[in-house]
PDB file with SEQRES, HELIX, SHEET and CRYST1 records, atoms N, CA, C and O in Angstrom:
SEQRES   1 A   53  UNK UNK UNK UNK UNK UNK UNK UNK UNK UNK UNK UNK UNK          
SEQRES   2 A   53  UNK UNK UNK UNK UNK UNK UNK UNK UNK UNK UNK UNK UNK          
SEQRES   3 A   53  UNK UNK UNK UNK UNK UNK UNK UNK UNK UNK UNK UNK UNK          
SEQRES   4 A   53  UNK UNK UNK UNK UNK UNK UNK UNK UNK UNK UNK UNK UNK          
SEQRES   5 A   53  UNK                                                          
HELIX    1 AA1 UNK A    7  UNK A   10  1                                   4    
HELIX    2 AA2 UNK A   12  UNK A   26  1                                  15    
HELIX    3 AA3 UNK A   38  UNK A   52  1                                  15    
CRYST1    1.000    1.000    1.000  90.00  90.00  90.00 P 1           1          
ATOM      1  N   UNK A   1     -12.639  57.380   3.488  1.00  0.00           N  
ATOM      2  CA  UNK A   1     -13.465  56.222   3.764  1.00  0.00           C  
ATOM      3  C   UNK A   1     -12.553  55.032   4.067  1.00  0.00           C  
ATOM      4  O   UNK A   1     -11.629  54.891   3.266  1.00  0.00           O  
ATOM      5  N   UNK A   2     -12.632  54.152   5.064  1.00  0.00           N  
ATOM      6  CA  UNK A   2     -12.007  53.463   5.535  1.00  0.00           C  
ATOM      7  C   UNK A   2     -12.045  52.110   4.514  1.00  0.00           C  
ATOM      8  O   UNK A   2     -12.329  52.070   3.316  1.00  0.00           O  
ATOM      9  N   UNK A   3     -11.703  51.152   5.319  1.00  0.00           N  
ATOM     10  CA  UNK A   3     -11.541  49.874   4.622  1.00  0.00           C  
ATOM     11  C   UNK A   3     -12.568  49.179   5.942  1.00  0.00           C  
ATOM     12  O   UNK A   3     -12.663  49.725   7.041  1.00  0.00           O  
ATOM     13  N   UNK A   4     -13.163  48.105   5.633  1.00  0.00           N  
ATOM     14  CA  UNK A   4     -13.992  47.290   7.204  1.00  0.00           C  
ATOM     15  C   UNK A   4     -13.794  46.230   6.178  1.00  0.00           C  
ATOM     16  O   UNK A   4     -13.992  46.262   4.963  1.00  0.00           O  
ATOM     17  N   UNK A   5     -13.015  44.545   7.562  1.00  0.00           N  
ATOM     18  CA  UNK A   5     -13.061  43.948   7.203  1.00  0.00           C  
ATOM     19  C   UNK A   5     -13.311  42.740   8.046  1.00  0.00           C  
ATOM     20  O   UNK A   5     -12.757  42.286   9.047  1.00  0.00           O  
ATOM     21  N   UNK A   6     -14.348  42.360   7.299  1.00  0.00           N  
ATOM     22  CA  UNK A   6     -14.931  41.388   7.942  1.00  0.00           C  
ATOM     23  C   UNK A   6     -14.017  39.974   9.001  1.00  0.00           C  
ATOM     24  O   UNK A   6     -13.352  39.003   8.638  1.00  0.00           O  
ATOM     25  N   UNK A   7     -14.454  40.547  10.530  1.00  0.00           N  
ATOM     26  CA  UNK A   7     -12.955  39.568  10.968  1.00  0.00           C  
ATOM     27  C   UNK A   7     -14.008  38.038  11.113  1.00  0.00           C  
ATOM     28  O   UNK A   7     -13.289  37.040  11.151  1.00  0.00           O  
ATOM     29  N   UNK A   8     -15.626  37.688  11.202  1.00  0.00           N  
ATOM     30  CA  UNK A   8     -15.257  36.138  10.673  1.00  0.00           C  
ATOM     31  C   UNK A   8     -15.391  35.611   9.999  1.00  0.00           C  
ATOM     32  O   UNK A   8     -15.858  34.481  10.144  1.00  0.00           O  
ATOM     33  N   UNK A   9     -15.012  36.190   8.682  1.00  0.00           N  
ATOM     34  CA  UNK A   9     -14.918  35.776   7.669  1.00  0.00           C  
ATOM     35  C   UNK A   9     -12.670  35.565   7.350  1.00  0.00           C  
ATOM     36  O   UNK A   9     -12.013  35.033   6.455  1.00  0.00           O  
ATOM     37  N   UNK A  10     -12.340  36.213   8.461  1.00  0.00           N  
ATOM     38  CA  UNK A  10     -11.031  36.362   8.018  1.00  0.00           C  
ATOM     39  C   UNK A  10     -10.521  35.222   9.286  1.00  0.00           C  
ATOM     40  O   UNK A  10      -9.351  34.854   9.392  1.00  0.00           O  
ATOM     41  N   UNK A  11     -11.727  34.724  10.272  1.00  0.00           N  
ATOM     42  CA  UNK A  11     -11.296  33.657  10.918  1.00  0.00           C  
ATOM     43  C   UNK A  11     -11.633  32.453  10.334  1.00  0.00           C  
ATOM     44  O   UNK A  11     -10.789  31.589  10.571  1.00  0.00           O  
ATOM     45  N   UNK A  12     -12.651  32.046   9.590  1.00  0.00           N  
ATOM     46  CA  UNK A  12     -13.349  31.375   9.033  1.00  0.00           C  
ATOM     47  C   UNK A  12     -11.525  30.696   7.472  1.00  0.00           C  
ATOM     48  O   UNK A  12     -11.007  29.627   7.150  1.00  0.00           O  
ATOM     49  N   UNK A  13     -11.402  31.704   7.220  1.00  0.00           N  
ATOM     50  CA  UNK A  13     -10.386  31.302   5.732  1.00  0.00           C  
ATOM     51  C   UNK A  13      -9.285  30.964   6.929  1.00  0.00           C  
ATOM     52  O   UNK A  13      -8.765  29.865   6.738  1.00  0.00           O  
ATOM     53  N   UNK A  14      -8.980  31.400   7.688  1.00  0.00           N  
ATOM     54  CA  UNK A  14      -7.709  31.231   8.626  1.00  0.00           C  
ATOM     55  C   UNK A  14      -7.857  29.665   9.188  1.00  0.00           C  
ATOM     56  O   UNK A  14      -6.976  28.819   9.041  1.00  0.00           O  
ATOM     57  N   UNK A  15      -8.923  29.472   9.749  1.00  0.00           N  
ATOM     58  CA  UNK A  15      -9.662  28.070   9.701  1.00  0.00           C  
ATOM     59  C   UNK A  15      -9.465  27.087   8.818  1.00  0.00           C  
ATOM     60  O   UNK A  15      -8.672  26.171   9.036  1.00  0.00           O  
ATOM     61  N   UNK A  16     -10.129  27.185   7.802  1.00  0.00           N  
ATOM     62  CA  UNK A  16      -9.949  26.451   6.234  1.00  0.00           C  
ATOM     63  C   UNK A  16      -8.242  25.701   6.039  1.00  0.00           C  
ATOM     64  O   UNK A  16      -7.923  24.533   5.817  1.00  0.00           O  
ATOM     65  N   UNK A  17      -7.198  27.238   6.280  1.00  0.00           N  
ATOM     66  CA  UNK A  17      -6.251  26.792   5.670  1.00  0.00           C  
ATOM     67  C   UNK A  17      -5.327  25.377   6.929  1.00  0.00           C  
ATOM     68  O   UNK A  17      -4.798  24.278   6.761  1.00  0.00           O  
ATOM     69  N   UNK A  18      -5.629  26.389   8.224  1.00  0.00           N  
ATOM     70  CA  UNK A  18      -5.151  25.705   9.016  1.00  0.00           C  
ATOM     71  C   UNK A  18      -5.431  24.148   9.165  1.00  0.00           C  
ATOM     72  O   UNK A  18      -4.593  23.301   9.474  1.00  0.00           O  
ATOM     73  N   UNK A  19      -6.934  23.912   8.851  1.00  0.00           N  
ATOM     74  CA  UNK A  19      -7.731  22.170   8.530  1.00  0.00           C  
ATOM     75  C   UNK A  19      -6.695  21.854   7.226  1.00  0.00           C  
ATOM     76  O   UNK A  19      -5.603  21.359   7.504  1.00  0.00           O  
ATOM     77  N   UNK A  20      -6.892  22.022   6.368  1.00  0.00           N  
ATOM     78  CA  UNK A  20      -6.049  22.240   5.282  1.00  0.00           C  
ATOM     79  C   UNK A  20      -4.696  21.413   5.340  1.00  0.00           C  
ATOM     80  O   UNK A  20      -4.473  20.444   4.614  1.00  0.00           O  
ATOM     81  N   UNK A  21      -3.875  21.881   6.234  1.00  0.00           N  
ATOM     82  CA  UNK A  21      -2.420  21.726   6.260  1.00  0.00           C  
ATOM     83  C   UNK A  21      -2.418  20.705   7.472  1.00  0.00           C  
ATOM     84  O   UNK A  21      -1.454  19.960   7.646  1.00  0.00           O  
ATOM     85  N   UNK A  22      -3.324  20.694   8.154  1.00  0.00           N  
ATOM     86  CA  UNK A  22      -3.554  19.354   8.932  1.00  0.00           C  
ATOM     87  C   UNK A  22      -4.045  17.908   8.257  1.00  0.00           C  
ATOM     88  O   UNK A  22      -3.411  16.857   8.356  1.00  0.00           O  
ATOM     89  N   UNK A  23      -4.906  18.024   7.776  1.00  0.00           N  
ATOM     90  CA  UNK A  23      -5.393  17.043   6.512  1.00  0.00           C  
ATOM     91  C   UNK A  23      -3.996  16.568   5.660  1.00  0.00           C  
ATOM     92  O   UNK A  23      -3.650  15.389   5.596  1.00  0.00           O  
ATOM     93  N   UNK A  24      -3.536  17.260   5.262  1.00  0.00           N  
ATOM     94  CA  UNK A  24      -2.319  17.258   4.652  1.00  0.00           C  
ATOM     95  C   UNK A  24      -1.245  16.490   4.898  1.00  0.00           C  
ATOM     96  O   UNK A  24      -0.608  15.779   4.120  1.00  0.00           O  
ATOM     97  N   UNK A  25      -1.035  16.772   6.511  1.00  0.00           N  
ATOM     98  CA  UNK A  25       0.200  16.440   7.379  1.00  0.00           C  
ATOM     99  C   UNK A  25      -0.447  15.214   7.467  1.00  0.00           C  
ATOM    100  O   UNK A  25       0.049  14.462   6.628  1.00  0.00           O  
ATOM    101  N   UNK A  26      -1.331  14.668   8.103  1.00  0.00           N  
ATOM    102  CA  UNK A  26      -2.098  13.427   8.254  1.00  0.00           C  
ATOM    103  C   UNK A  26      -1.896  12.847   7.085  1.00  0.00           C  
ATOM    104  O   UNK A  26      -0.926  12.123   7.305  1.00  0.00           O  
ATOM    105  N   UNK A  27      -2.218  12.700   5.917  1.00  0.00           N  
ATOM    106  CA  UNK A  27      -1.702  12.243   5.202  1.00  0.00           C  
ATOM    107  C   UNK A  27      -0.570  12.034   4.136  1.00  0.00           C  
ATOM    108  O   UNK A  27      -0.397  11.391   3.100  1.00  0.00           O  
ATOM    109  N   UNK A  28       0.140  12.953   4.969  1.00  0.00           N  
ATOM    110  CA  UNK A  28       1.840  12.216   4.342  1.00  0.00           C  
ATOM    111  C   UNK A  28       2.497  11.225   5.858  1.00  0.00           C  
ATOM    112  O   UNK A  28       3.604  10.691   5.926  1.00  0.00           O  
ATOM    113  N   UNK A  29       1.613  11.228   6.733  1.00  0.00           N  
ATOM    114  CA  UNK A  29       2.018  10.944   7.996  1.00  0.00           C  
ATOM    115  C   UNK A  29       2.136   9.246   7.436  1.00  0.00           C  
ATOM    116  O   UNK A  29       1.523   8.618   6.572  1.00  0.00           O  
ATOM    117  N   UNK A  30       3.226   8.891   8.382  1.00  0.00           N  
ATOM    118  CA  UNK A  30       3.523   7.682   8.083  1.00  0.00           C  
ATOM    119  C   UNK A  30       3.656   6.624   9.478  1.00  0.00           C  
ATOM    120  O   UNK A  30       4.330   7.287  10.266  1.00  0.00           O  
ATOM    121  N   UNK A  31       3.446   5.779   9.898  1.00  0.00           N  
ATOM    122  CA  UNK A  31       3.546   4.672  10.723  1.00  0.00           C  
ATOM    123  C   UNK A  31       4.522   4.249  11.334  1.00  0.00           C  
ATOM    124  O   UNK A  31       5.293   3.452  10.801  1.00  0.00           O  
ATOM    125  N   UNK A  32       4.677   4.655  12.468  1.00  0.00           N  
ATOM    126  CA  UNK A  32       6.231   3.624  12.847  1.00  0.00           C  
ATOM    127  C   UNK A  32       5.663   1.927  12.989  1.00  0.00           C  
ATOM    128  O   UNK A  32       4.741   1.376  13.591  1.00  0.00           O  
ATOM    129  N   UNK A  33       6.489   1.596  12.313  1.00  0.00           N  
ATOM    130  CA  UNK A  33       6.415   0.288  12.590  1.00  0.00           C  
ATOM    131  C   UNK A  33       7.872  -0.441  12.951  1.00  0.00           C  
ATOM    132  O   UNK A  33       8.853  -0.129  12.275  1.00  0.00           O  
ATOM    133  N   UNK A  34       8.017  -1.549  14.171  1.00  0.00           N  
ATOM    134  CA  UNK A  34       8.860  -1.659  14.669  1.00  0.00           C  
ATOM    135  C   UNK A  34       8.309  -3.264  15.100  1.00  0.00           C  
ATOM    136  O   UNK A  34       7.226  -3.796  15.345  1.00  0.00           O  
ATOM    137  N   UNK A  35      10.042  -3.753  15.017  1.00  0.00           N  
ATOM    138  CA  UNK A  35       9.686  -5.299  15.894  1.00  0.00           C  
ATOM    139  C   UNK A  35       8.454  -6.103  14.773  1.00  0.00           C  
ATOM    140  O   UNK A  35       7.543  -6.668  15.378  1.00  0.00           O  
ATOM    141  N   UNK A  36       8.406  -6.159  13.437  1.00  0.00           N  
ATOM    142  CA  UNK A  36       7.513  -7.249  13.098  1.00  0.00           C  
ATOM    143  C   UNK A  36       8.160  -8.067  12.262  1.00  0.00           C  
ATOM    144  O   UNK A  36       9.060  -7.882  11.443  1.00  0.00           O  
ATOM    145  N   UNK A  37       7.501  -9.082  12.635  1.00  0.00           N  
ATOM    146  CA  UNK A  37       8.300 -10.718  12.168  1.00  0.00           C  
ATOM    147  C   UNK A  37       7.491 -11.013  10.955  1.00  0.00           C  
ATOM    148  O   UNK A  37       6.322 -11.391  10.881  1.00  0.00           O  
ATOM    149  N   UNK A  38       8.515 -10.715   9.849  1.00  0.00           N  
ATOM    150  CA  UNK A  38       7.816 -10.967   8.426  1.00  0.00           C  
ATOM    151  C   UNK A  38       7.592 -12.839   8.543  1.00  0.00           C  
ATOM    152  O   UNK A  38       6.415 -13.194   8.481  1.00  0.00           O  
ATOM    153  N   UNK A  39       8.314 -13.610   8.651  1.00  0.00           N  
ATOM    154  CA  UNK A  39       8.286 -14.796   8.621  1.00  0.00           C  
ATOM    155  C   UNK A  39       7.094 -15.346   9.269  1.00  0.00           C  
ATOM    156  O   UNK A  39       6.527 -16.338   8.809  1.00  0.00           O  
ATOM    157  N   UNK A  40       6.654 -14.677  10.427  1.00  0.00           N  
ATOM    158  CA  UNK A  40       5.547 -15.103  11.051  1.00  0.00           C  
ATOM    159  C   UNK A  40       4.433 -14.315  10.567  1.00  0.00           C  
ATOM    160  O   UNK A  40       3.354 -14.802  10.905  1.00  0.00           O  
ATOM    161  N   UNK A  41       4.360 -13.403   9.981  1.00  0.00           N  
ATOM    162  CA  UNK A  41       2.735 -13.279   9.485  1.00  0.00           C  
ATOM    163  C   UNK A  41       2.448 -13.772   7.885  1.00  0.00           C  
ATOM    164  O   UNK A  41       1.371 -13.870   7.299  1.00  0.00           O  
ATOM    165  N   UNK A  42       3.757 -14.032   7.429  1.00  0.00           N  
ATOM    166  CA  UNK A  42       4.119 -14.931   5.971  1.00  0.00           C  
ATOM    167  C   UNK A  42       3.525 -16.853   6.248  1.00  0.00           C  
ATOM    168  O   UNK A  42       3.176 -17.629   5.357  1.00  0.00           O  
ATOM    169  N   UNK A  43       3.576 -17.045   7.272  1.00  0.00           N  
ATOM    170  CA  UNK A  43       2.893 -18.704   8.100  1.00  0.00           C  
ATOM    171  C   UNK A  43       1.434 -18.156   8.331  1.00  0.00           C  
ATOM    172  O   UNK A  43       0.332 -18.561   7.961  1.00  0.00           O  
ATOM    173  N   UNK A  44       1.782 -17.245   8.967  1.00  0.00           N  
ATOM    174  CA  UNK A  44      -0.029 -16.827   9.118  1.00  0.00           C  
ATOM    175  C   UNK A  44      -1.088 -16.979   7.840  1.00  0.00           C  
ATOM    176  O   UNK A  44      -2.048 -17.749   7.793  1.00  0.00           O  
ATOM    177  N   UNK A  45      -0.736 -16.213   7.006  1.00  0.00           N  
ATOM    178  CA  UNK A  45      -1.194 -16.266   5.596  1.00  0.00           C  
ATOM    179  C   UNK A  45      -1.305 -17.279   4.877  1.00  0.00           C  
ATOM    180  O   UNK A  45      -2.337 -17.583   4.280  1.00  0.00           O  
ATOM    181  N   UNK A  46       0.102 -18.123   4.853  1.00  0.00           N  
ATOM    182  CA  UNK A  46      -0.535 -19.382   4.124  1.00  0.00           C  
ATOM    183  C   UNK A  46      -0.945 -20.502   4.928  1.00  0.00           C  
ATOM    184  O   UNK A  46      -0.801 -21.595   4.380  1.00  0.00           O  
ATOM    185  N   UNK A  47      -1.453 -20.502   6.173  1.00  0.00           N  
ATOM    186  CA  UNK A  47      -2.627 -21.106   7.215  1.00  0.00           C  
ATOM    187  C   UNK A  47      -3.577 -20.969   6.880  1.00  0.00           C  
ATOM    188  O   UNK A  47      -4.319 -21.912   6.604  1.00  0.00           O  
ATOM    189  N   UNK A  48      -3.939 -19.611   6.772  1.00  0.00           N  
ATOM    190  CA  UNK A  48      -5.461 -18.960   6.603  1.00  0.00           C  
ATOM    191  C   UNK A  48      -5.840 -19.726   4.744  1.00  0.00           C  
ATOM    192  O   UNK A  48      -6.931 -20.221   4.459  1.00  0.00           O  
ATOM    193  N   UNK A  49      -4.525 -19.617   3.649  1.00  0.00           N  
ATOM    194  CA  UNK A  49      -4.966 -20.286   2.553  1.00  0.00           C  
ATOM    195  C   UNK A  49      -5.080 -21.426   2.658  1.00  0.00           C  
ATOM    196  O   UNK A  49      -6.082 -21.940   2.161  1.00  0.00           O  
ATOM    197  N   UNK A  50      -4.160 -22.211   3.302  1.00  0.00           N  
ATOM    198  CA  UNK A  50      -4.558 -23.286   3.063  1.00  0.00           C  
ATOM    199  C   UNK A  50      -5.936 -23.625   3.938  1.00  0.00           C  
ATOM    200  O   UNK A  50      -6.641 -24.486   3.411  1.00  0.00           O  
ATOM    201  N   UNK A  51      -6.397 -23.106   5.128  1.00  0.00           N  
ATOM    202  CA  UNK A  51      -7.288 -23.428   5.775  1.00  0.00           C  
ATOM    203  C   UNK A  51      -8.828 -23.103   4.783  1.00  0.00           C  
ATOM    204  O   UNK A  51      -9.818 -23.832   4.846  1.00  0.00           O  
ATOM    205  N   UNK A  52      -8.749 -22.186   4.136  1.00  0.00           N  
ATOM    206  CA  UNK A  52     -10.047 -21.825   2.675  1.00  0.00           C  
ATOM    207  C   UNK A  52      -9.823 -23.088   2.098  1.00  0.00           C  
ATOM    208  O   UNK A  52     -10.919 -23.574   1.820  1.00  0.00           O  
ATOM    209  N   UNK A  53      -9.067 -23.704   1.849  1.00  0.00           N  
ATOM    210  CA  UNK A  53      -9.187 -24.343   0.351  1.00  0.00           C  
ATOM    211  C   UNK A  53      -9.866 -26.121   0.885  1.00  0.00           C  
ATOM    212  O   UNK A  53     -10.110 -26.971   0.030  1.00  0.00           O  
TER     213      UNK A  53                                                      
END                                                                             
């Protein structure tokens, strides 16, 4: 007697893991960030406070 195995159920988990390790990668994924002027969004900020108060 053979073995039968269900192939979508064996595409379906193959699926899962592959979302899985994408989800994953996405979030260890990180930002290039390049070229920003701390000094100028540090003026920005205390504009915007002083402009609230």
């Amino acid at each position: 007697m053979g073995v039968t195995r269900l192939q979508r159920k064996v595409k379906r988990n193959f699926a899962k893991a592959v979302n899985k390790n994408k989800y994953i990668k996405q979030l260890c994924a990180k930002p290039v960030i390049r070229k920003v002027d701390v000094e100028a969004i540090k003026k920005e900020f205390e504009a915007k406070k002083a402009a609230a108060k």
